[in-house]
Residue, then its C-alpha position, 0 to 999 in steps of 0.5 A: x528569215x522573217x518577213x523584211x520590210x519593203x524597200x523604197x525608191x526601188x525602180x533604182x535598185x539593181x539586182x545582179x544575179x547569176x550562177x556561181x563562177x559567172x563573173x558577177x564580182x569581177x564585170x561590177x568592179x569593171x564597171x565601177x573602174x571604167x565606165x563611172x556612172x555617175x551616182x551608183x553605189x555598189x551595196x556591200x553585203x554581209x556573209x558568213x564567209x572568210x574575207x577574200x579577195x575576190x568579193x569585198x564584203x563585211x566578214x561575221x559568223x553565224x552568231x554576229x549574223x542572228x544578232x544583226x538580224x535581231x537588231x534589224x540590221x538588215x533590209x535584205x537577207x538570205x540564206x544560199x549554199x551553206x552560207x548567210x548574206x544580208x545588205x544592210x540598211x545603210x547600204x541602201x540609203x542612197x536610194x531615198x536621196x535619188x542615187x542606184x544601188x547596185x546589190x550582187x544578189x541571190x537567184x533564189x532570193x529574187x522572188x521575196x526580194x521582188x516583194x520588198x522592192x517590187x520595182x527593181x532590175x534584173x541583170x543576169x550575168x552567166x556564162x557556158x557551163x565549161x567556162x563555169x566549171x573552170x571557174x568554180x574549180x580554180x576558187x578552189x571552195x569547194x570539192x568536186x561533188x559540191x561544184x557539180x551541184x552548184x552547175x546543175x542549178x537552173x532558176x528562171x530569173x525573168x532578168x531585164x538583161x542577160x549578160x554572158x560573160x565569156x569574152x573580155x571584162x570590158x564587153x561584159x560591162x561596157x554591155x551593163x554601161x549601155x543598158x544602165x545608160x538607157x535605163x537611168x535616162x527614162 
């Protein structure tokens, strides 16, 4: 990917992070549904993926992807497990008129993100290795080797919240709903 250019307003960016299979999806639309918090919006990002009912995201392939990319379409891009994302600048728009921006992102990405938006937030959400492992196993994706890669990852996000999402949907994000409450009143 070539070099994206800095994001603004970036002390208003959160970046949600965490292993395949932690829940990121799922404890976000929690959030979203129960606890409004006022002017968030969750950034839809685009992947070279079939759509699918767990992660509302924009659907293209490889091709329609480089062309997105050529045309400066994105503000962010990455490429992990076999796959493209990108978030497009119009998903981050929201930033510049004071609202958050919510971005389910990439462990490996962070460090070039952290360039372009030196001032955002980390959440990590994560979970057991055995809960992980049930998880990735009922999306079903992905085989049996290619699973056990995906747990043997570790990367040192230096999150500003850790989230482990092991219990219900409604202490993980009522735990978020705090931690962006005490946030956005600084």
């Amino acid at each position: 990917m070539s070099i994206l250019p800095p994001i603004g307003h970036s002390e208003r960016l959160i970046v949600v992070v965490g292993p395949s299979g932690c829940g990121k999806d799922s404890v976000l639309r929690h959030w979203r549904a129960h606890w409004p918090p006022g002017r968030v919006h969750l950034a839809r990002r685009t992947i070279t993926r079939s759509a699918d009912a767990h992660e509302p995201h924009e659907s293209v392939s490889d091709e329609d992807f480089a062309q997105l990319a050529r045309a400066s379409e994105f503000a962010t891009a990455w490429q992990a497990n076999g796959l493209r994302y990108g978030v497009r600048r119009h998903e981050l728009r929201g930033l510049a008129d004071g609202a958050w921006v919510v971005l389910n992102g990439s462990r490996e990405h962070l460090p070039s993100l952290r360039r372009q938006a030196p001032r955002l937030h980390v959440v990590e959400i994560t979970a057991s290795h055995e809960t992980l492992a049930h998880r990735l196993r009922a999306r079903a994706r992905e085989d049996a080797d290619a699973v056990a890669r995906r747990l043997e990852r570790r990367i040192d996000t230096a999150a500003d919240l850790l989230l482990r999402n092991e219990g219900s949907l409604d202490e993980a994000a009522g735990a978020l709903q705090r931690w962006w409450v005490a946030l956005a009143d600084r």
